[in-house]
N, C-alpha and C positions, 0 to 999 in steps of 0.2 A: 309645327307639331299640332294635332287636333286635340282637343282639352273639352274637358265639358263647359257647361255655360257659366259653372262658380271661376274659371279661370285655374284647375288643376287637373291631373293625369286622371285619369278614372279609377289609379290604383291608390288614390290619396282619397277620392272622394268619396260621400257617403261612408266612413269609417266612423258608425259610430260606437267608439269605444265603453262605453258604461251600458250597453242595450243588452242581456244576453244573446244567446245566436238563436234561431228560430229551430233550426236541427243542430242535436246535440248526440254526441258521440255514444250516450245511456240509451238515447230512443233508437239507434241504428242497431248499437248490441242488442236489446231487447227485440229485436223483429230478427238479427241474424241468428240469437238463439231460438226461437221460435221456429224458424225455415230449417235450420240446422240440428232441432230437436236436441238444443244443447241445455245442459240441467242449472248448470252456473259457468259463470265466464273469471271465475279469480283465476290469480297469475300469481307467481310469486313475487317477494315485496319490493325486490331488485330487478331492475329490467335493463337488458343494454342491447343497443342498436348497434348493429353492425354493415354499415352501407354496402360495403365491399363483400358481404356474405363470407370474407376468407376464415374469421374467427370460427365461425358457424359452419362449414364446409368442415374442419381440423378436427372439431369435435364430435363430427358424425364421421367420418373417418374413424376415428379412434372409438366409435360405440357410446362415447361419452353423454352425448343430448338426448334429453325422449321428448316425443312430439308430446306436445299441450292437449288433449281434446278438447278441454275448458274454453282453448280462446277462439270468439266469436267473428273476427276480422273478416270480412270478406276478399280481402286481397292479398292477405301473408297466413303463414304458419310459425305461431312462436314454441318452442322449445326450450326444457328445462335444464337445467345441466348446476352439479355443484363444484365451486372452487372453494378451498381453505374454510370448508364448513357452512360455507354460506350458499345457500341456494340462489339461482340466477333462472330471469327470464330471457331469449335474444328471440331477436329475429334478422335475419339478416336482408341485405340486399335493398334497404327501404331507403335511396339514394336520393337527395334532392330536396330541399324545403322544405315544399310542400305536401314530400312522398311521409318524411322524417315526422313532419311535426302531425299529419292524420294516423297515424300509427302510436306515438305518443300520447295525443289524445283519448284513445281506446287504450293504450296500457293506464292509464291514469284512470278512466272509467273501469277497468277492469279490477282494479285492486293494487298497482302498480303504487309505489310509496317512494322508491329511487332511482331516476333514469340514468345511466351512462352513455356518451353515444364517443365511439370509436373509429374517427374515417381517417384513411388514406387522405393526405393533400400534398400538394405542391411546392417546392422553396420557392421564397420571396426573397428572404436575405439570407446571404450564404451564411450561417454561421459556421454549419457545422459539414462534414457530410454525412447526408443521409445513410439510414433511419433513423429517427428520433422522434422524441414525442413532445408535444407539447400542452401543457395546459390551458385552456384558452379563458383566458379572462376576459375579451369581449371580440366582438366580430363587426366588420363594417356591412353594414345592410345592404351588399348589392344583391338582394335577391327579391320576388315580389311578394313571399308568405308572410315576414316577421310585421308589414304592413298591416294588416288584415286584424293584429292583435295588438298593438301599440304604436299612440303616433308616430311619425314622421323624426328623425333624429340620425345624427351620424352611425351609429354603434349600437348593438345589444350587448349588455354588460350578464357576466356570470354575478351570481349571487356572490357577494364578499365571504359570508361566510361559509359557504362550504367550499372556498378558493383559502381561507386561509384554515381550513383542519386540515389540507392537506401539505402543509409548511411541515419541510423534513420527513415525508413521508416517502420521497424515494432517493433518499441520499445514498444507502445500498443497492442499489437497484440496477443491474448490469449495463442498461440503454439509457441514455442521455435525458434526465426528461425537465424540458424549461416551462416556462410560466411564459404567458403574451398574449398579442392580440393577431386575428388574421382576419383573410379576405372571404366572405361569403359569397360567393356568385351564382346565378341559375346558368351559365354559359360557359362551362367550361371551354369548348373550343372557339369562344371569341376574348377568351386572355393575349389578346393585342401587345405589343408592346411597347406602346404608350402608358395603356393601363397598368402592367405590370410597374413603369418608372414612378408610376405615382403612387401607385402601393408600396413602393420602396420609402418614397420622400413619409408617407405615412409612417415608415417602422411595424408596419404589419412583416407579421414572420411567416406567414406561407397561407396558401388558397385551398380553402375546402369548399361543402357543398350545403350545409346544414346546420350549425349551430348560429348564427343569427337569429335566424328562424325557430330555432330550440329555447333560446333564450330569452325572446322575444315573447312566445306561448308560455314559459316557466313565468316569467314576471307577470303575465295576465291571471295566469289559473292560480299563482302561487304556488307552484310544484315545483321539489327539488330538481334538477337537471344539471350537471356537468357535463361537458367535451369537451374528449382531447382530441388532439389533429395528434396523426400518424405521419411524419413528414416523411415518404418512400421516394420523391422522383425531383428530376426537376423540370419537370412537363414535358421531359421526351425528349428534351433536345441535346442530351448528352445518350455516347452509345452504352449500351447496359444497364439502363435507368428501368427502374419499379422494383429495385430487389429491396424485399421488407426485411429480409433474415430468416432463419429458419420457421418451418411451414408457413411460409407466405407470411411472418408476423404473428401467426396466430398467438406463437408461444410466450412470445414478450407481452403481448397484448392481454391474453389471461392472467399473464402475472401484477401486471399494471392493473385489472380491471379488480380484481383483488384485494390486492394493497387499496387501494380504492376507496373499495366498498365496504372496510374493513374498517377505515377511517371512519367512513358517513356517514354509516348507520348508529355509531357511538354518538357523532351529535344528535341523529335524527330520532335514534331511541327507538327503531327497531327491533 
């Protein structure tokens, strides 16, 4: 393996953590509203990601989301949409890390005060059959963005406390929803199955795409951030696997995000 000259990967080296970053998510909105001739870039106080775009697809179906003109992003469109009172920002489709956590970034620049992120993932341990949700209390670092913002460590851990406002909050709740930890990967189709036995011996409950990563950027910036894993499949290898439930999950998923956000903002004082 080639390494640089200190003896580590290049994705461990030069991190240095306490330096700010030399471009920052404020100076890039600031130039895209300018090119964009946008007036302000606030968003609402709630924002949730939706990797899979399915949440976001259902609600423009149904007339329910209006495009943002406000947000400045040069690579997405966020959309406003309200559930149980509460206004919501999403954007769908922002898959991956590194896709997850530069989109986060600019909702936090933009005004952004509570993230939610909502992906589809994969079963680890059979508990149950899918769909279900899970609440992810931390995420194993296989991926190469959650580097970049905190050292080196097995795990990105969710905030304790916005992991326990939501204790009992969906004990009504029609869909199954656990608390755990899962696999973060940037390769989904190199889930080996090697690697998958050893994320078993771990006790990780299923493989997503992004919250390492998410969580990783929360502990740096100190911004709220929660994800659930949506567990739909079990990577294919069974026949009629991806079904989330009605419209594609969307509708569970709203209700989940919800309840949610319904909780957080009571701590967060929104």
């Amino acid at each position: 393996m080639a390494v640089n000259d200190g003896g580590v990967p290049p994705i461990l080296a030069q991190k240095h953590y306490t330096q700010p970053s030399a471009f920052t998510p404020e100076n890039l909105l600031r130039e895209a509203c300018r090119q964009k001739r946008i007036a302000s870039s606030s968003i609402p106080d709630i924002c949730v990601l939706d990797p899979d775009g399915d949440i976001l697809r259902s609600l423009l179906a149904r007339g329910e989301a209006r495009l943002e003109s406000g947000w400045a992003c040069y690579h997405t469109q966020l959309y406003s949409f309200s559930r149980g009172g509460i206004d919501f920002g999403i954007v769908g489709c922002a898959v991956g890390a590194s896709f997850a956590v530069l989109v986060a970034e600019e909702m936090f620049a933009s005004g952004c005060k509570l993230l939610i992120s909502v992906t589809s993932s994969g079963q680890i341990l059979p508990i149950r059959q899918p769909p279900y949700f899970i609440i992810i209390d931390r995420a194993l670092r296989d991926e190469g963005t959650s580097y970049h913002y905190v050292a080196a460590s097995d795990y990105s851990h969710a905030d304790a406390g916005l992991i326990s406002t939501l204790d009992g909050a969906f004990e009504e709740f029609p869909v199954p929803v656990l608390k755990g930890a899962t696999w973060t990967t940037d390769a989904p189709f190199r889930e080996t199955q090697p690697a998958i036995d050893a994320m078993v011996e771990r006790n990780l409950m299923a493989v997503e795409m992004e919250a390492a990563a998410l969580y990783a950027f929360a502990r740096a910036r100190q911004e709220p951030v929660l994800c659930f894993a949506h567990v739909t499949n079990q990577m294919g290898r069974v026949n009629g696997d991806f079904e989330k439930g009605e419209a594609d999950g969307s509708h569970d998923a709203l209700q989940l995000i919800a309840i949610a956000a319904d909780r957080l903002r009571s701590r967060l004082l929104l």
